[in-house]
C-alpha positions, 0 to 999 in steps of 0.5 A: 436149313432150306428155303424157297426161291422167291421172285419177289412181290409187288405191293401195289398200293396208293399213295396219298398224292402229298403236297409238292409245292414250297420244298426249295428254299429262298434265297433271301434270309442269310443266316449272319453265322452261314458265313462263306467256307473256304476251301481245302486244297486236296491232299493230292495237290487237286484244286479246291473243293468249295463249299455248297452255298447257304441261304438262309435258314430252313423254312417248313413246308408249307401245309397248304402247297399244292400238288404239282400239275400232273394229270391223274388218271381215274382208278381204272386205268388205261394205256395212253391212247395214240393221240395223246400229246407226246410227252416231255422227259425229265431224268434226274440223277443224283451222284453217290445217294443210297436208297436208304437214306431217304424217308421215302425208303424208310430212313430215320432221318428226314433227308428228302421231304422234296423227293418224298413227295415226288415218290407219293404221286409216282411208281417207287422201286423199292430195290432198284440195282445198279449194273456197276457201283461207279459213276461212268459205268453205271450212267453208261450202263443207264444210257445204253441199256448194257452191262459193263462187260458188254459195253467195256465202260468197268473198272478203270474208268478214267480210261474207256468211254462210252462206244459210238456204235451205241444207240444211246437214250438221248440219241434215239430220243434226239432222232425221234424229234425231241429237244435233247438237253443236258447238265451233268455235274461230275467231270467223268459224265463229260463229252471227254467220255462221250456222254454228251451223244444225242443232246442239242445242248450238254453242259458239265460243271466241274470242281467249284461249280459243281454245286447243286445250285449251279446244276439247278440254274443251268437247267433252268436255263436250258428249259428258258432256252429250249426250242417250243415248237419241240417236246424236251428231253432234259437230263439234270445229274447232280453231283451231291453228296459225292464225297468230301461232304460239305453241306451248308450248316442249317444242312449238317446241324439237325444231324449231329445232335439228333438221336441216330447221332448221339447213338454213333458214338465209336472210337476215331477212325484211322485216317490216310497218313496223306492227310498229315502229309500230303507227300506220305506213300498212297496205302493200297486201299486208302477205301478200306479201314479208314478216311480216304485223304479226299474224302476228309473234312476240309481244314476249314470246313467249320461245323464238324470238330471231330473229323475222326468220328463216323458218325459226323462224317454220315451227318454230313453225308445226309445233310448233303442229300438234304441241300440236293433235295432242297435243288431238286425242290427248286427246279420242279417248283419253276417247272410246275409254276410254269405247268411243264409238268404236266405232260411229262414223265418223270424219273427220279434215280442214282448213279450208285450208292455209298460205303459208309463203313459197312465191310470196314469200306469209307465213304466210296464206292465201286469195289464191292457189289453191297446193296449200300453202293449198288442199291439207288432210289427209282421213282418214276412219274407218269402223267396218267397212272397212279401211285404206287410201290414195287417191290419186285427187284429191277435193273438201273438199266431197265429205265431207258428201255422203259422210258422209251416204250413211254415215248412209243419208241424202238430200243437201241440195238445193243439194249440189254434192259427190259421195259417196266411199264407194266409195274407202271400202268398196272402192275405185274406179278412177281413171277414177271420180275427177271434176275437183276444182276451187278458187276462191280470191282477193279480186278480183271476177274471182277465180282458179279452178284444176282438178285432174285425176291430177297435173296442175293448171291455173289460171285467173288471174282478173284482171291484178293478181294475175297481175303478181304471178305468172308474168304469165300467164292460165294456169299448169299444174303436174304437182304430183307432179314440182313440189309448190311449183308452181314450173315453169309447163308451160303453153307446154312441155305444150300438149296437156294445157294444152288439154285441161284449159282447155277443162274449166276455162273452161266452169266459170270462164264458169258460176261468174262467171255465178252469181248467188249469194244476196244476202249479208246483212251481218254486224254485229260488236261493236267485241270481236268486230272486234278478234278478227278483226283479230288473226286477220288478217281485215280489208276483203278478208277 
């Protein structure tokens, strides 16, 4: 059976601007059964993963908030004129959050009223891909506008850092007169990698003080701080719901009684004999099969009982993205009363997504190239356009060429990504949208993926990851029909098989045959390593 190749479709349409004041919640409130979580040392001797902090119950949001203070340009618009104000940047990036987990990309389950109602003044990809499934080389990839293959950030991260050489986003920005500002919350975005180039300030907090609300106060503080005379340029990632999921009760406790919860009931899972005996052997692929010993449930973690069953730990893994949203609400919320939003461009993305037991993978992510680790919400806010939604298929690292064709500024030399202000201003057709292609995996032969309309090929790089597939070198998908990329059409859709590896092959031969700059090796206190390792970074990365 054959079919046509499609590009992919744009549905320009308008959103109802929603209200977006009242999403964070107050301090005050303490529920008096939220009591403090003590922490679970890691299976692998890390320090201990503590507890996302608890105020108080969940109010609702209000009916009467107002929409934040961003200008709204009339139905026919127009490019910003040269004599506009420049504009502020705010990029916000949230660790391991899969599209499909957010009501604004139709999941079930109301995980982001926040975020929502940032998506309903704003341009939503529909399916945004990252360049590599893994946090280092898909913020590297964001930053720098490059493949992993082209930058050498892939596959063992712990051991490569961002190139100097690069003309990075915040660098061109820095040089260009903006206030560069940063706070990152996963130690492998730290300066020891070199993701600090071109910020004024850059603050990292790991382990314990990685929490969402830490990551909001700093940059809060860093706004109060910034020099006025300057536009600002201020990037905020937050590390939930990065594995092992904690989230506060009033998080967890809607989500494991509702009906996607009571639906879940499944056998126990297997999980890693180092949870019963921290000194057992490491199994080879702890990912692969069952509960990775850093991602399961802390001894004392006490809203979850059943820390065999899938359905508990997706429970835990919403209601974190529930507690980021909710931070997310806070800082936009003392932006607007403060009307800094109100020239400022604002953009709303990921670092990759989540396995969640899709390819029997468990609550990681960086392996394989499935849209659930490598497709991520973009949403991205302009002052003078309106809303809509794209559905045409764009690329992670087509974000900082965009925002700096917003900025008015050249791109960095090495620049790989295309700029997407025309879906921006006013939409483009689906013949404009390029292929959108994926590296992920920790072999040398590393898998690659491309992305034309819905359908999708992937080239498995070696035969080990393959046995533990489909067996097959190639796999194609309609991922509209197939979201969980479970029917391989390879055999049955021919026609389109072809016409997309031909594309595909001629990438895979010219990033194998890359030769990256040399990757300087990365030197980590005995602290810093432990971080790592309870975030589930180890040799592969």
């Amino acid at each position: 059976m054959a079919g046509s190749l499609m590009a992919g479709s744009l549905a320009a349409g308008s959103l109802a601007a929603g209200a977006l004041l009242g999403c964070s919640q107050s301090e005050a409130g303490r529920a008096p059964d939220d009591v403090a979580v003590e922490p679970k040392p890691s299976a692998q001797g890390a320090p201990p993963t503590a507890p996302r902090s608890d105020p108080g119950q969940v109010a609702p949001v209000p009916n009467s908030a107002q929409p934040y203070s961003v200008k709204r340009a009339p139905p026919a618009e127009s490019v910003r004129p040269e004599s506009a104000v420049p504009l502020n940047v705010l990029l916000i990036t949230v660790d391991t959050l899969r599209a499909d987990h957010l009501s604004c990309y139709g999941y079930s389950r109301a995980t982001s009223p926040c975020i929502d109602r940032l998506a309903a003044q704003g341009t939503l990809f529909e399916r945004c891909i990252v360049q590599w499934p893994k946090t280092g080389p898909s913020m590297a990839s964001m930053l720098s506008s490059t493949y992993g293959s082209t930058s050498g950030v892939m596959r063992e991260t712990l051991k490569v850092k961002v190139p100097l050489h690069y003309d990075l986003l915040p660098e061109i920005v820095q040089r260009s007169g903006w206030n560069t500002l940063g706070v990152v919350s996963n130690i492998s975005l730290s300066e020891k990698f070199q993701y600090d180039q071109g910020f004024d300030r850059y603050f990292v907090h790991p382990g314990a003080s990685s929490r969402g609300d830490a990551v909001t106060d700093r940059a809060i503080e860093l706004l109060e701080g910034r020099e006025p005379q300057k536009n600002f340029f201020l990037w905020a990632h937050y590390l939930d719901p990065h594995a092992p999921y904690v989230p506060p009760k009033r998080h967890i406790e809607p989500f494991t009684s509702d009906a996607k919860w009571q639906a879940g009931a499944a056998p126990p899972l297997p999980v890693d004999p180092r949870v019963a005996d921290p000194n057992a052997p490491a199994p080879e692929m702890n990912d692969l099969g069952m509960i990775p010993a850093y991602a399961y449930f802390p001894a004392r973690y006490p809203w979850v009982k059943e820390k065999d069953q899938l359905r508990n730990y997706v429970a835990a893994y919403d209601g974190d993205i529930r507690y980021v949203d909710e931070q997310i609400g806070k800082l936009l919320d003392w932006m607007n009363e403060r009307q800094l939003l109100t020239n400022t461009v604002i953009a709303f993305t990921a670092d990759h997504g989540e396995g969640l037991g899709g390819h029997d993978y468990y609550f990681e992510h960086g392996r394989f190239p499935y849209d659930d680790c490598a497709h991520v919400p973009l949403i991205v806010v302009h002052p003078d356009w309106q809303p809509r939604r794209v559905a045409a298929p764009v690329a992670l690292m087509d974000l900082a060429p965009t925002l700096l064709d917003l900025l008015g500024l050249k791109n960095g030399w090495q620049f790989e990504g295309q700029s997407l202000r025309t879906w921006l201003a006013a939409g483009a057709p689906a013949e404009a949208a390029a292929p959108v292609f994926t590296e992920s995996g920790y072999t040398k032969e590393f898998d690659v993926a491309v992305r034309r309309g819905k359908w999708k090929l992937i080239k498995i790089g070696s035969q080990k990851t393959a046995s533990l597939l489909t067996g097959k070198k190639y796999e194609l998908y309609d991922v509209e029909a197939d979201p969980g990329e479970t029917k391989n059409l390879v055999d049955e859709e021919s026609e389109i098989a072809e016409q997309l590896k031909e594309e595909l092959d001629a990438f895979v031969d010219s990033a194998y045959a890359k030769t990256p700059p040399d990757p300087e090796g990365v030197e980590l206190s005995a602290e810093e390593k432990a971080q790592m390792e309870a975030l589930g970074y180890t040799g592969d990365g």
